[in-house]
N, C-alpha and C positions, 0 to 999 in steps of 0.2 A: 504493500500500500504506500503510495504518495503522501507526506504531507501536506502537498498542497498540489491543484492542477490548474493550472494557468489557458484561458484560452485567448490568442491574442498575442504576439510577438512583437507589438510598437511596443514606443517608449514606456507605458505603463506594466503590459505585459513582461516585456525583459528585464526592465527595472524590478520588477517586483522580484523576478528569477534569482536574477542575481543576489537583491539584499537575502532573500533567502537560502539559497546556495552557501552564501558567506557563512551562515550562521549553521552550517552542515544539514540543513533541511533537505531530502527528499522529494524535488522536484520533477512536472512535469511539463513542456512549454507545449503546445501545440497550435501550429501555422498553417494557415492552407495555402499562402501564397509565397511574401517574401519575407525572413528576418526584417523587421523595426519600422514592419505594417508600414500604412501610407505617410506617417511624416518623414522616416529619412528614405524611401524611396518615390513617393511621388506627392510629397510635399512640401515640408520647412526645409531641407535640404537639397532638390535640384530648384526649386524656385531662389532661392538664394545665390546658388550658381547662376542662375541666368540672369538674376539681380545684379551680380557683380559685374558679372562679363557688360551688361548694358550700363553701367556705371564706370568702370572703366573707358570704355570708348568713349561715354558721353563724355566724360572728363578731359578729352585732347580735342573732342569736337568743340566746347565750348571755351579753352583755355585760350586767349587771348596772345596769337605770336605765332599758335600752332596752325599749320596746315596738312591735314589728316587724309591719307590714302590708302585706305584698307577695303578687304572683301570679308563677309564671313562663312565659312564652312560648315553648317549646321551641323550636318552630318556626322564630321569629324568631332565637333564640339559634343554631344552625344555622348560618342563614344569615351574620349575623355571623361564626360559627365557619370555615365553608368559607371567606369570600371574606377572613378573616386568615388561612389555609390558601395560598389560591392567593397572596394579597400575596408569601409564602415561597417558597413554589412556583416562583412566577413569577419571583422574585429569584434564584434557584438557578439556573434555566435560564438567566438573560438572561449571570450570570456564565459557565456552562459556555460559551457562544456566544461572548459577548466574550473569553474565550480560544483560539477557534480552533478546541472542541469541535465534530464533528457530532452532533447529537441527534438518534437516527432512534427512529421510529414503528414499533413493531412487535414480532411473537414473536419472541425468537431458536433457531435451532437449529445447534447445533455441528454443523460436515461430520468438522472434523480440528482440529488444534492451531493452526494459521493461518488456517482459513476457516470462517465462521459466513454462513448463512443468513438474511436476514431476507425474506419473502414469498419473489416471485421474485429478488430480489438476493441475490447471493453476496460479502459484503466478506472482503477479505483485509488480516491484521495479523502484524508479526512479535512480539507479544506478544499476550495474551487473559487475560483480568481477571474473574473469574469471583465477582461480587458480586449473589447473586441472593436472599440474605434467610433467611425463614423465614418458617414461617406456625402456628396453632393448630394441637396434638393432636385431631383428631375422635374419638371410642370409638366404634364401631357400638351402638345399639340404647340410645345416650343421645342421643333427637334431642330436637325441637320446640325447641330453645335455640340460643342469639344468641352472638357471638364475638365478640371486642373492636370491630370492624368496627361490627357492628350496635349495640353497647351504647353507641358514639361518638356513633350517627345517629342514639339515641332523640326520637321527638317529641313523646316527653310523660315526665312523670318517673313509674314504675311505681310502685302502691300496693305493693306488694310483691315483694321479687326477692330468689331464692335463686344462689347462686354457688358451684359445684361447682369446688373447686380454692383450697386460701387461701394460694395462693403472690402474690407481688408485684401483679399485676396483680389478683386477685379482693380482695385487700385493700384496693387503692387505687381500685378503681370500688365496691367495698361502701362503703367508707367517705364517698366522694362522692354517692352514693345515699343513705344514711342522712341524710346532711346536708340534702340537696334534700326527704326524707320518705317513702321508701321504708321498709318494713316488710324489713329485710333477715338474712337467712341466710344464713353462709358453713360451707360443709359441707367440710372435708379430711380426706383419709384418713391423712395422717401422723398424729402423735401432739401433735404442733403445727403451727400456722398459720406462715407463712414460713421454713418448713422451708430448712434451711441456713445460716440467720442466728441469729448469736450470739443463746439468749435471755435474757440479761442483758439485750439491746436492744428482743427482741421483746415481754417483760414490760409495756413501757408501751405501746406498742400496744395490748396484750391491753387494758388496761385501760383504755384511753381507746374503745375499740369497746365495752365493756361500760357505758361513761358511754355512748354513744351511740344505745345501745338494740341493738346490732347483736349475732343469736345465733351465738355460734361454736362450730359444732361440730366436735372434732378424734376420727381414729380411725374414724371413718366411709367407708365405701365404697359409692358412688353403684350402684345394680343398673342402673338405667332409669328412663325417664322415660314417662307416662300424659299425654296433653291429656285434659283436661275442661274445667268451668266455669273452671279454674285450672290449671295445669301442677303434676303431681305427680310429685315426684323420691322416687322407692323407695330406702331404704339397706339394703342388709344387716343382718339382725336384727328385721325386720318394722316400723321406722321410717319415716314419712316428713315430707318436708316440702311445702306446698302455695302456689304464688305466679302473680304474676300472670306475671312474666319471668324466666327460666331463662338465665346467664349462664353457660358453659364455658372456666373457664380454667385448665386442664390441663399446663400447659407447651406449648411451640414447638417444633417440628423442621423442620432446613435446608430446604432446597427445591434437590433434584435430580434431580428427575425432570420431561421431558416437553422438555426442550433439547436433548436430545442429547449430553449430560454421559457415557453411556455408549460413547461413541466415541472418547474419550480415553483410557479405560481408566485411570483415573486409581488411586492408591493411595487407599484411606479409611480414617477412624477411625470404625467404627461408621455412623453415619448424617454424619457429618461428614465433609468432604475435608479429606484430610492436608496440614499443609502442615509446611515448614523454618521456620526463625527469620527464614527473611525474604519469607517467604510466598509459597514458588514450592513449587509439588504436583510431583509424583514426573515429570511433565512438561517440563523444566527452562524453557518460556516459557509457562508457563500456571502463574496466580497465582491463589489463593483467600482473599478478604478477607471480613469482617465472622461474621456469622450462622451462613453456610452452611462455616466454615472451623472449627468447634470455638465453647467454649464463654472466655469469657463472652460470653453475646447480649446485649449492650449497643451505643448507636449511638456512644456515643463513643468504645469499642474499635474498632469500625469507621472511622470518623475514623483511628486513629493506623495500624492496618491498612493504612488507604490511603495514609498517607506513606509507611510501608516498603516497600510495595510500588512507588511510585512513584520512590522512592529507588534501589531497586535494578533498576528497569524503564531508570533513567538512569545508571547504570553507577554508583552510590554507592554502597558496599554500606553495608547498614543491618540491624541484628539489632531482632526486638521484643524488649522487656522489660517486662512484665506487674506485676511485684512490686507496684507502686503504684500499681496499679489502683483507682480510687475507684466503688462501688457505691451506688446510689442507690436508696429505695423511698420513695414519692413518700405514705405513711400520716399518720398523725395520733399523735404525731408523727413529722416525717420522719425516718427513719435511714437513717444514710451510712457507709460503714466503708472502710478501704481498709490495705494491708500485712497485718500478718501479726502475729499474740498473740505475746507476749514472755513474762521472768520475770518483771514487774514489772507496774505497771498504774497509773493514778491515775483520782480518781472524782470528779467536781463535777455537784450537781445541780442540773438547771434550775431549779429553784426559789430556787435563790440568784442567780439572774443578775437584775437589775435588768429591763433590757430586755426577756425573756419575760416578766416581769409585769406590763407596763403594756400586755401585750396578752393581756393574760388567759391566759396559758399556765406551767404548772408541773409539767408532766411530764414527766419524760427525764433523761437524763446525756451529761454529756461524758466520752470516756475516751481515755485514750495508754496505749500501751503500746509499752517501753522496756528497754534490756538492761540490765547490770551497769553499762555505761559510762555510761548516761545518754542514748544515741543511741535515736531514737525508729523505731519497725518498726514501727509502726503506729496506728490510732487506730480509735474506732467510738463515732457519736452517735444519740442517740436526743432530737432536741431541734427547733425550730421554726426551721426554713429551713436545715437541716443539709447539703441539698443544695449553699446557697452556701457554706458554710466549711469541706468536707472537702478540698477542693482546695490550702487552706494547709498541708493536713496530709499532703497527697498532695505536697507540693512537699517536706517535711520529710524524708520515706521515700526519695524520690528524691535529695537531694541530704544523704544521714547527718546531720542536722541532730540537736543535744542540746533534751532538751525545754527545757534552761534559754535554751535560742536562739527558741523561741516565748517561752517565758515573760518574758526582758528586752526581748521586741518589744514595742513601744507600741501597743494598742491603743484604736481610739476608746468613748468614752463616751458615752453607753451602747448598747452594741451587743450582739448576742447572742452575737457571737465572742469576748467577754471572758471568756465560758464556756471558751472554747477557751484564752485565756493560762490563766485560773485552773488550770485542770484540769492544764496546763505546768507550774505554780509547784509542787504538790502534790507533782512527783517530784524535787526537791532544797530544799522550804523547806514551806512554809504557805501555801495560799493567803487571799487577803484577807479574803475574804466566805464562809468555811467552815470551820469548825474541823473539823478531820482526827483 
Protein backbone atom coordinates (compact mmCIF):
# COMPACT_ATOMS: atom_id res chain seq x y z
CA UNK A 1 0.00 0.00 0.00
CA UNK A 2 0.97 3.70 -0.88
CA UNK A 3 0.92 6.28 1.53
CA UNK A 4 -0.32 8.47 -0.59
CA UNK A 5 -1.53 8.45 -4.58
CA UNK A 6 -1.19 11.53 -6.35
CA UNK A 7 -3.17 12.18 -9.41
CA UNK A 8 -1.76 14.96 -11.50
CA UNK A 9 2.07 15.57 -12.24
CA UNK A 10 2.01 19.70 -12.50
CA UNK A 11 3.47 21.71 -10.11
CA UNK A 12 1.16 20.79 -7.22
CA UNK A 13 1.14 17.07 -8.04
CA UNK A 14 5.05 16.69 -8.18
CA UNK A 15 5.57 19.11 -5.45
CA UNK A 16 3.43 17.23 -3.33
CA UNK A 17 5.64 13.93 -4.47
CA UNK A 18 8.49 15.04 -3.68
CA UNK A 19 7.82 16.87 -0.13
CA UNK A 20 6.63 13.54 0.45
CA UNK A 21 9.25 11.23 -1.00
CA UNK A 22 11.75 13.53 1.34
CA UNK A 23 10.07 12.45 4.35
CA UNK A 24 10.57 8.47 3.11
CA UNK A 25 6.72 8.38 2.23
CA UNK A 26 5.55 5.68 -0.18
CA UNK A 27 4.50 7.34 -3.01
CA UNK A 28 2.59 7.08 -6.07
CA UNK A 29 2.43 9.81 -9.09
CA UNK A 30 0.35 9.12 -11.96
CA UNK A 31 0.33 11.08 -15.43
CA UNK A 32 -1.53 10.60 -18.57
CA UNK A 33 0.28 12.85 -20.55
CA UNK A 34 3.46 14.91 -19.66
CA UNK A 35 5.65 15.27 -16.34
CA UNK A 36 4.77 19.01 -14.80
CA UNK A 37 1.18 18.97 -16.43
CA UNK A 38 0.20 22.13 -18.49
CA UNK A 39 2.26 24.83 -16.64
CA UNK A 40 5.98 23.84 -17.46
CA UNK A 41 4.95 22.22 -20.70
CA UNK A 42 2.36 24.22 -22.32
CA UNK A 43 2.07 27.18 -20.13
CA UNK A 44 4.08 29.40 -17.44
CA UNK A 45 7.11 28.07 -19.14
CA UNK A 46 7.06 28.03 -23.03
CA UNK A 47 4.81 31.34 -23.00
CA UNK A 48 7.65 32.97 -21.01
CA UNK A 49 10.05 31.61 -23.62
CA UNK A 50 8.32 33.35 -26.38
CA UNK A 51 7.94 36.37 -23.95
CA UNK A 52 11.45 36.70 -23.87
CA UNK A 53 12.46 35.81 -27.37
CA UNK A 54 9.80 38.83 -28.26
CA UNK A 55 11.27 41.10 -25.66
CA UNK A 56 14.46 40.79 -26.70
CA UNK A 57 14.12 41.70 -30.37
CA UNK A 58 11.63 44.32 -29.34
CA UNK A 59 14.41 45.80 -27.33
CA UNK A 60 17.14 46.56 -30.45
CA UNK A 61 13.91 47.23 -32.49
CA UNK A 62 13.01 50.07 -30.33
CA UNK A 63 16.62 51.17 -28.91
CA UNK A 64 17.57 54.32 -30.37
CA UNK A 65 21.03 54.11 -32.71
CA UNK A 66 20.17 50.49 -33.49
CA UNK A 67 19.30 49.21 -36.80
CA UNK A 68 17.98 45.80 -36.78
CA UNK A 69 18.05 42.92 -39.51
CA UNK A 70 16.83 39.66 -38.52
CA UNK A 71 14.40 36.66 -39.65
CA UNK A 72 12.85 34.31 -37.30
CA UNK A 73 12.93 30.47 -37.50
CA UNK A 74 9.93 29.29 -35.64
CA UNK A 75 10.41 26.05 -36.29
CA UNK A 76 13.92 25.94 -35.09
CA UNK A 77 12.87 28.06 -32.09
CA UNK A 78 10.45 25.19 -31.04
CA UNK A 79 12.73 22.90 -31.16
CA UNK A 80 15.11 24.65 -28.95
CA UNK A 81 11.94 25.47 -26.92
CA UNK A 82 10.71 21.61 -26.35
CA UNK A 83 14.19 20.07 -25.63
CA UNK A 84 14.71 23.23 -22.62
CA UNK A 85 11.01 21.96 -21.81
CA UNK A 86 12.16 18.37 -21.45
CA UNK A 87 15.94 19.43 -19.81
CA UNK A 88 12.99 20.52 -16.93
CA UNK A 89 10.84 17.95 -17.43
CA UNK A 90 13.31 15.47 -17.34
CA UNK A 91 14.83 17.04 -14.07
CA UNK A 92 11.53 16.88 -12.37
CA UNK A 93 11.06 13.23 -12.84
CA UNK A 94 14.74 12.15 -12.28
CA UNK A 95 14.06 14.00 -8.73
CA UNK A 96 10.54 12.51 -8.19
CA UNK A 97 12.50 8.86 -8.78
CA UNK A 98 15.60 9.64 -6.78
CA UNK A 99 13.11 10.10 -3.96
CA UNK A 100 11.54 6.93 -3.97
CA UNK A 101 8.47 8.28 -6.12
CA UNK A 102 6.68 5.68 -8.57
CA UNK A 103 5.83 7.56 -11.61
CA UNK A 104 3.22 5.59 -13.58
CA UNK A 105 2.14 5.94 -17.09
CA UNK A 106 -1.32 6.20 -17.59
CA UNK A 107 -5.31 7.43 -17.14
CA UNK A 108 -6.39 7.45 -13.77
CA UNK A 109 -9.66 6.41 -12.51
CA UNK A 110 -10.84 6.64 -8.91
CA UNK A 111 -12.66 3.18 -7.80
CA UNK A 112 -13.05 4.65 -3.83
CA UNK A 113 -11.01 6.90 -1.40
CA UNK A 114 -8.04 4.22 -1.22
CA UNK A 115 -8.07 2.62 -4.73
CA UNK A 116 -7.56 4.28 -8.15
CA UNK A 117 -7.27 2.45 -11.34
CA UNK A 118 -4.61 2.93 -13.77
CA UNK A 119 -5.30 0.47 -17.14
CA UNK A 120 -5.70 -2.84 -15.70
CA UNK A 121 -3.90 -2.04 -12.39
CA UNK A 122 -5.66 -1.24 -9.37
CA UNK A 123 -3.18 0.72 -6.65
CA UNK A 124 -4.15 1.14 -3.29
CA UNK A 125 -3.09 4.25 -0.96
CA UNK A 126 -4.01 5.38 2.60
CA UNK A 127 -4.13 8.91 1.21
CA UNK A 128 -5.10 10.27 -2.42
CA UNK A 129 -3.88 13.64 -3.61
CA UNK A 130 -6.18 14.94 -6.20
CA UNK A 131 -3.82 17.51 -8.29
CA UNK A 132 -5.33 17.32 -11.78
CA UNK A 133 -5.16 21.02 -13.11
CA UNK A 134 -7.23 22.96 -15.27
CA UNK A 135 -7.76 23.58 -18.68
CA UNK A 136 -9.25 26.52 -21.34
CA UNK A 137 -13.04 27.65 -21.23
CA UNK A 138 -14.37 26.35 -24.85
CA UNK A 139 -17.83 28.46 -25.94
CA UNK A 140 -19.73 26.32 -28.50
CA UNK A 141 -20.20 27.92 -31.91
CA UNK A 142 -16.71 30.19 -31.29
CA UNK A 143 -14.53 27.53 -33.10
CA UNK A 144 -11.64 27.52 -35.88
CA UNK A 145 -9.37 29.04 -32.93
CA UNK A 146 -6.17 27.90 -31.09
CA UNK A 147 -5.76 27.76 -27.03
CA UNK A 148 -2.69 28.50 -25.24
CA UNK A 149 -1.49 24.95 -26.22
CA UNK A 150 -1.53 25.65 -29.93
CA UNK A 151 -0.41 29.50 -29.61
CA UNK A 152 2.95 27.92 -27.67
CA UNK A 153 3.45 25.55 -30.85
CA UNK A 154 3.08 28.31 -33.46
CA UNK A 155 5.59 27.72 -36.47
CA UNK A 156 5.49 30.71 -37.94
CA UNK A 157 4.60 34.13 -36.28
CA UNK A 158 0.98 35.05 -37.76
CA UNK A 159 0.52 38.26 -39.99
CA UNK A 160 -2.39 38.93 -37.89
CA UNK A 161 -4.05 37.52 -34.74
CA UNK A 162 -7.09 38.50 -32.98
CA UNK A 163 -7.48 37.38 -29.15
CA UNK A 164 -10.90 36.91 -27.75
CA UNK A 165 -10.52 37.21 -23.92
CA UNK A 166 -7.98 40.22 -22.54
CA UNK A 167 -7.43 38.74 -19.22
CA UNK A 168 -3.67 37.77 -18.32
CA UNK A 169 -2.81 35.31 -20.76
CA UNK A 170 -4.43 37.05 -24.10
CA UNK A 171 -2.41 40.13 -22.96
CA UNK A 172 0.70 38.60 -22.44
CA UNK A 173 0.68 36.31 -25.81
CA UNK A 174 -0.97 39.61 -27.76
CA UNK A 175 1.80 41.44 -26.57
CA UNK A 176 4.53 38.85 -27.57
CA UNK A 177 2.87 38.64 -30.82
CA UNK A 178 2.95 42.21 -31.51
CA UNK A 179 6.51 42.28 -30.73
CA UNK A 180 7.40 39.30 -33.12
CA UNK A 181 4.98 41.44 -35.82
CA UNK A 182 1.63 40.36 -35.74
CA UNK A 183 -1.13 42.70 -36.61
CA UNK A 184 -2.88 42.13 -33.31
CA UNK A 185 -6.54 42.52 -31.77
CA UNK A 186 -7.43 41.87 -28.31
CA UNK A 187 -11.30 41.98 -28.02
CA UNK A 188 -12.99 41.65 -24.18
CA UNK A 189 -16.14 41.89 -23.04
CA UNK A 190 -15.55 43.49 -19.76
CA UNK A 191 -15.22 47.11 -19.79
CA UNK A 192 -11.45 46.65 -19.22
CA UNK A 193 -8.60 44.45 -20.25
CA UNK A 194 -7.39 42.46 -17.18
CA UNK A 195 -10.32 42.72 -15.42
CA UNK A 196 -9.61 42.24 -11.67
CA UNK A 197 -6.44 44.02 -11.46
CA UNK A 198 -6.20 47.30 -9.98
CA UNK A 199 -6.37 49.99 -12.91
CA UNK A 200 -4.01 52.38 -11.48
CA UNK A 201 -1.73 49.35 -12.74
CA UNK A 202 -3.51 48.35 -15.79
CA UNK A 203 -3.29 52.02 -17.18
CA UNK A 204 0.20 51.46 -18.23
CA UNK A 205 -0.35 48.55 -19.94
CA UNK A 206 -3.06 50.06 -21.72
CA UNK A 207 -0.77 52.23 -22.94
CA UNK A 208 2.21 50.72 -23.77
CA UNK A 209 -0.09 48.11 -26.10
CA UNK A 210 -1.23 51.29 -27.63
CA UNK A 211 2.73 52.27 -28.26
CA UNK A 212 2.79 48.98 -29.69
CA UNK A 213 0.34 49.15 -32.27
CA UNK A 214 -1.99 46.49 -30.59
CA UNK A 215 -6.03 47.21 -30.84
CA UNK A 216 -7.81 46.92 -27.74
CA UNK A 217 -11.19 46.44 -27.77
CA UNK A 218 -13.18 46.57 -24.25
CA UNK A 219 -17.07 45.84 -23.99
CA UNK A 220 -17.37 43.67 -26.76
CA UNK A 221 -18.91 40.34 -26.80
CA UNK A 222 -17.52 37.75 -29.40
CA UNK A 223 -21.07 36.07 -31.31
CA UNK A 224 -18.88 33.42 -33.52
CA UNK A 225 -16.46 32.81 -35.53
CA UNK A 226 -16.71 32.44 -39.81
CA UNK A 227 -13.33 30.61 -41.69
CA UNK A 228 -12.69 32.35 -44.88
CA UNK A 229 -9.61 33.66 -46.61
CA UNK A 230 -9.16 34.85 -42.86
CA UNK A 231 -10.83 33.86 -39.74
CA UNK A 232 -13.67 36.21 -38.89
CA UNK A 233 -14.70 36.97 -35.37
CA UNK A 234 -18.49 38.43 -35.38
CA UNK A 235 -19.14 40.87 -32.09
CA UNK A 236 -22.28 41.98 -31.01
CA UNK A 237 -23.57 45.12 -32.61
CA UNK A 238 -22.70 44.08 -36.28
CA UNK A 239 -18.62 44.52 -35.72
CA UNK A 240 -16.08 42.52 -36.75
CA UNK A 241 -12.69 41.64 -36.76
CA UNK A 242 -10.68 39.68 -39.54
CA UNK A 243 -7.18 37.65 -38.91
CA UNK A 244 -5.00 35.25 -39.84
CA UNK A 245 -5.01 33.22 -36.20
CA UNK A 246 -7.85 33.37 -33.74
CA UNK A 247 -6.51 32.82 -30.06
CA UNK A 248 -9.33 31.93 -27.12
CA UNK A 249 -8.43 32.80 -23.97
CA UNK A 250 -11.53 32.89 -21.86
CA UNK A 251 -10.44 31.91 -18.57
CA UNK A 252 -9.78 28.06 -17.13
CA UNK A 253 -11.94 25.75 -15.37
CA UNK A 254 -10.78 22.68 -12.98
CA UNK A 255 -10.63 19.40 -14.41
CA UNK A 256 -13.15 16.97 -12.95
CA UNK A 257 -14.56 15.10 -14.93
CA UNK A 258 -13.64 11.75 -16.73
CA UNK A 259 -11.44 10.01 -13.31
CA UNK A 260 -13.86 9.02 -11.54
CA UNK A 261 -13.90 12.14 -9.02
CA UNK A 262 -17.77 11.22 -8.81
CA UNK A 263 -17.25 8.28 -6.71
CA UNK A 264 -16.12 10.06 -3.89
CA UNK A 265 -18.98 12.16 -3.69
CA UNK A 266 -16.96 14.74 -2.69
CA UNK A 267 -18.30 18.26 -1.28
CA UNK A 268 -17.69 21.29 -4.16
CA UNK A 269 -17.52 24.90 -4.48
CA UNK A 270 -19.09 25.51 -7.63
CA UNK A 271 -16.90 23.89 -10.20
CA UNK A 272 -14.17 23.67 -7.73
CA UNK A 273 -13.42 20.81 -4.85
CA UNK A 274 -13.96 22.19 -1.57
CA UNK A 275 -11.25 21.81 0.58
CA UNK A 276 -10.28 22.96 4.60
CA UNK A 277 -7.31 25.06 5.48
CA UNK A 278 -5.37 22.26 5.14
CA UNK A 279 -6.57 20.83 2.19
CA UNK A 280 -8.24 17.71 2.97
CA UNK A 281 -12.07 17.76 0.82
CA UNK A 282 -15.12 16.77 2.89
CA UNK A 283 -13.30 13.03 2.48
CA UNK A 284 -11.05 13.31 5.49
CA UNK A 285 -7.93 11.27 3.33
CA UNK A 286 -8.47 12.67 0.12
CA UNK A 287 -6.62 16.07 -0.47
CA UNK A 288 -7.22 18.64 -3.38
CA UNK A 289 -4.38 20.92 -4.29
CA UNK A 290 -3.55 23.50 -6.98
CA UNK A 291 -6.17 24.43 -9.90
CA UNK A 292 -8.68 22.07 -9.52
CA UNK A 293 -9.05 23.14 -5.43
CA UNK A 294 -10.52 26.86 -5.96
CA UNK A 295 -9.07 29.92 -7.12
CA UNK A 296 -6.11 31.52 -7.20
CA UNK A 297 -4.94 29.38 -10.44
CA UNK A 298 -1.57 30.01 -10.00
CA UNK A 299 1.43 27.34 -10.08
CA UNK A 300 3.03 28.78 -7.29
CA UNK A 301 -0.13 28.53 -5.18
CA UNK A 302 0.13 25.14 -6.18
CA UNK A 303 3.76 24.78 -4.97
CA UNK A 304 2.63 25.93 -1.33
CA UNK A 305 -0.68 23.65 -1.69
CA UNK A 306 1.42 20.90 -1.85
CA UNK A 307 3.46 21.54 1.27
CA UNK A 308 0.26 21.71 3.36
CA UNK A 309 -0.91 19.06 2.19
CA UNK A 310 2.07 17.13 2.51
CA UNK A 311 2.53 18.57 5.85
CA UNK A 312 -0.56 17.35 7.03
CA UNK A 313 -0.45 13.99 4.82
CA UNK A 314 2.74 13.46 7.64
CA UNK A 315 0.93 14.18 10.80
CA UNK A 316 2.18 18.18 10.86
CA UNK A 317 -0.70 19.98 10.98
CA UNK A 318 -0.27 22.97 8.62
CA UNK A 319 -3.04 25.64 7.93
CA UNK A 320 -2.79 27.72 4.21
CA UNK A 321 -2.42 31.38 4.43
CA UNK A 322 -3.03 33.14 1.22
CA UNK A 323 -2.88 36.80 2.41
CA UNK A 324 0.46 37.34 0.79
CA UNK A 325 -0.01 35.84 -2.13
CA UNK A 326 2.02 37.47 -4.81
CA UNK A 327 0.25 37.76 -8.52
CA UNK A 328 2.08 37.93 -11.57
CA UNK A 329 1.10 39.07 -15.27
CA UNK A 330 3.87 38.57 -17.30
CA UNK A 331 2.67 42.26 -19.87
CA UNK A 332 4.63 45.08 -20.85
CA UNK A 333 5.16 46.33 -18.23
CA UNK A 334 5.05 43.56 -15.89
CA UNK A 335 2.61 43.84 -12.90
CA UNK A 336 2.92 42.19 -9.74
CA UNK A 337 0.69 42.84 -6.71
CA UNK A 338 0.39 40.99 -3.63
CA UNK A 339 -1.61 41.79 0.00
CA UNK A 340 -4.27 43.75 0.36
CA UNK A 341 -5.01 48.09 -0.39
CA UNK A 342 -4.74 49.86 2.91
CA UNK A 343 -5.48 53.73 4.01
CA UNK A 344 -2.57 54.83 2.87
CA UNK A 345 -0.40 54.28 -0.35
CA UNK A 346 2.95 55.78 -1.70
CA UNK A 347 3.73 56.27 -5.54
CA UNK A 348 7.20 56.20 -7.40
CA UNK A 349 7.51 56.33 -10.99
CA UNK A 350 9.51 54.21 -13.05
CA UNK A 351 10.64 56.81 -14.74
CA UNK A 352 12.76 58.17 -11.89
CA UNK A 353 14.42 54.96 -11.35
CA UNK A 354 17.83 55.12 -12.84
CA UNK A 355 18.19 51.45 -13.89
CA UNK A 356 14.62 51.28 -16.16
CA UNK A 357 16.27 53.82 -18.05
CA UNK A 358 19.23 52.63 -19.20
CA UNK A 359 17.04 50.04 -20.63
CA UNK A 360 14.83 52.13 -22.40
CA UNK A 361 11.87 51.79 -20.12
CA UNK A 362 9.65 54.45 -18.38
CA UNK A 363 6.50 53.29 -17.74
CA UNK A 364 4.84 52.13 -14.58
CA UNK A 365 4.90 52.60 -10.80
CA UNK A 366 5.96 51.26 -7.64
CA UNK A 367 3.30 51.31 -4.86
CA UNK A 368 2.94 50.14 -0.96
CA UNK A 369 0.27 50.27 0.63
CA UNK A 370 0.35 50.70 4.56
CA UNK A 371 -1.96 51.36 7.67
CA UNK A 372 -1.98 54.05 10.24
CA UNK A 373 1.06 52.40 11.81
CA UNK A 374 3.30 52.38 9.09
CA UNK A 375 3.07 48.24 8.69
CA UNK A 376 2.84 47.40 5.06
CA UNK A 377 -0.54 45.12 3.74
CA UNK A 378 0.45 45.25 0.73
CA UNK A 379 2.14 46.43 -2.43
CA UNK A 380 1.25 46.57 -6.49
CA UNK A 381 3.97 47.26 -9.44
CA UNK A 382 3.44 48.13 -12.78
CA UNK A 383 7.29 48.24 -13.73
CA UNK A 384 10.17 46.11 -15.69
CA UNK A 385 10.84 42.70 -14.04
CA UNK A 386 8.38 43.22 -11.30
CA UNK A 387 7.84 39.67 -11.34
CA UNK A 388 11.51 39.46 -9.48
CA UNK A 389 10.83 42.08 -6.78
CA UNK A 390 7.23 41.48 -5.43
CA UNK A 391 8.49 38.80 -3.43
CA UNK A 392 10.47 41.36 -1.09
CA UNK A 393 7.27 42.75 -0.62
CA UNK A 394 5.41 39.55 -0.33
CA UNK A 395 8.01 38.77 2.57
CA UNK A 396 7.14 42.29 4.09
CA UNK A 397 3.19 41.27 4.26
CA UNK A 398 4.09 38.02 5.64
CA UNK A 399 6.33 38.85 8.31
CA UNK A 400 4.28 42.90 9.40
CA UNK A 401 7.25 44.58 8.21
CA UNK A 402 7.09 48.81 8.43
CA UNK A 403 7.74 50.40 5.02
CA UNK A 404 10.47 52.29 6.98
CA UNK A 405 12.06 48.46 7.33
CA UNK A 406 12.29 48.35 3.37
CA UNK A 407 13.02 51.61 3.04
CA UNK A 408 16.49 51.76 5.63
CA UNK A 409 17.30 48.24 3.70
CA UNK A 410 20.33 48.87 1.50
CA UNK A 411 19.66 48.42 -1.72
CA UNK A 412 22.20 47.84 -4.74
CA UNK A 413 22.90 50.46 -7.39
CA UNK A 414 21.49 50.68 -9.75
CA UNK A 415 18.96 48.27 -9.67
CA UNK A 416 15.32 48.48 -10.44
CA UNK A 417 14.33 47.40 -6.99
CA UNK A 418 15.49 50.97 -5.77
CA UNK A 419 12.14 51.61 -7.01
CA UNK A 420 10.83 49.58 -4.49
CA UNK A 421 13.16 51.36 -1.37
CA UNK A 422 12.04 54.65 -2.83
CA UNK A 423 8.49 54.03 -3.00
CA UNK A 424 9.23 52.64 1.07
CA UNK A 425 11.00 56.19 1.87
CA UNK A 426 7.65 58.15 0.59
CA UNK A 427 5.40 56.63 3.48
CA UNK A 428 7.48 58.39 6.41
CA UNK A 429 10.15 60.83 4.73
CA UNK A 430 11.00 61.83 0.92
CA UNK A 431 12.14 59.87 -1.38
CA UNK A 432 15.52 60.64 -3.01
CA UNK A 433 14.85 60.95 -6.69
CA UNK A 434 11.04 62.22 -6.59
CA UNK A 435 9.65 65.15 -5.13
CA UNK A 436 6.27 64.16 -3.60
Amino acid sequence: MYDAIIIGSGPGGYAAAIRLGQRQKKVALIEKDKIGGECLNYGCIPSKALIELANSINYLKEMPGVSLNYSIDMKRWQEWKWSMINRLTGGVEMLCRGYGVDVIRGEAYIVDAHHVKVGDRTIEGENLVIATGSKPVKIKGIDDVIYNREALDLDHVPESAAIIGGGYIGVEIGTALAKLGSKVTIIEMMPNILPGTDQELVRHVERRLSQLGVKVMTGKKVLNTQRGEKIRVNIDGGEYVEAETVLMTVGRVPNTEGFGLENLKLEMDGRFIKTDGHKRTSVPNVYAIGDVSGQPMLAHKAYYDADIAADNICGIESVVEYRAMPYVIYSDPEIAYTGSKSAKSTRFPVAANGRSLTMNENIGTFNIYYDERGIVTGAGLAAPHASELISELSLAVESGLMAMDIGLTIHPHPTVSEGVKETAEEAYGKPLHFKV
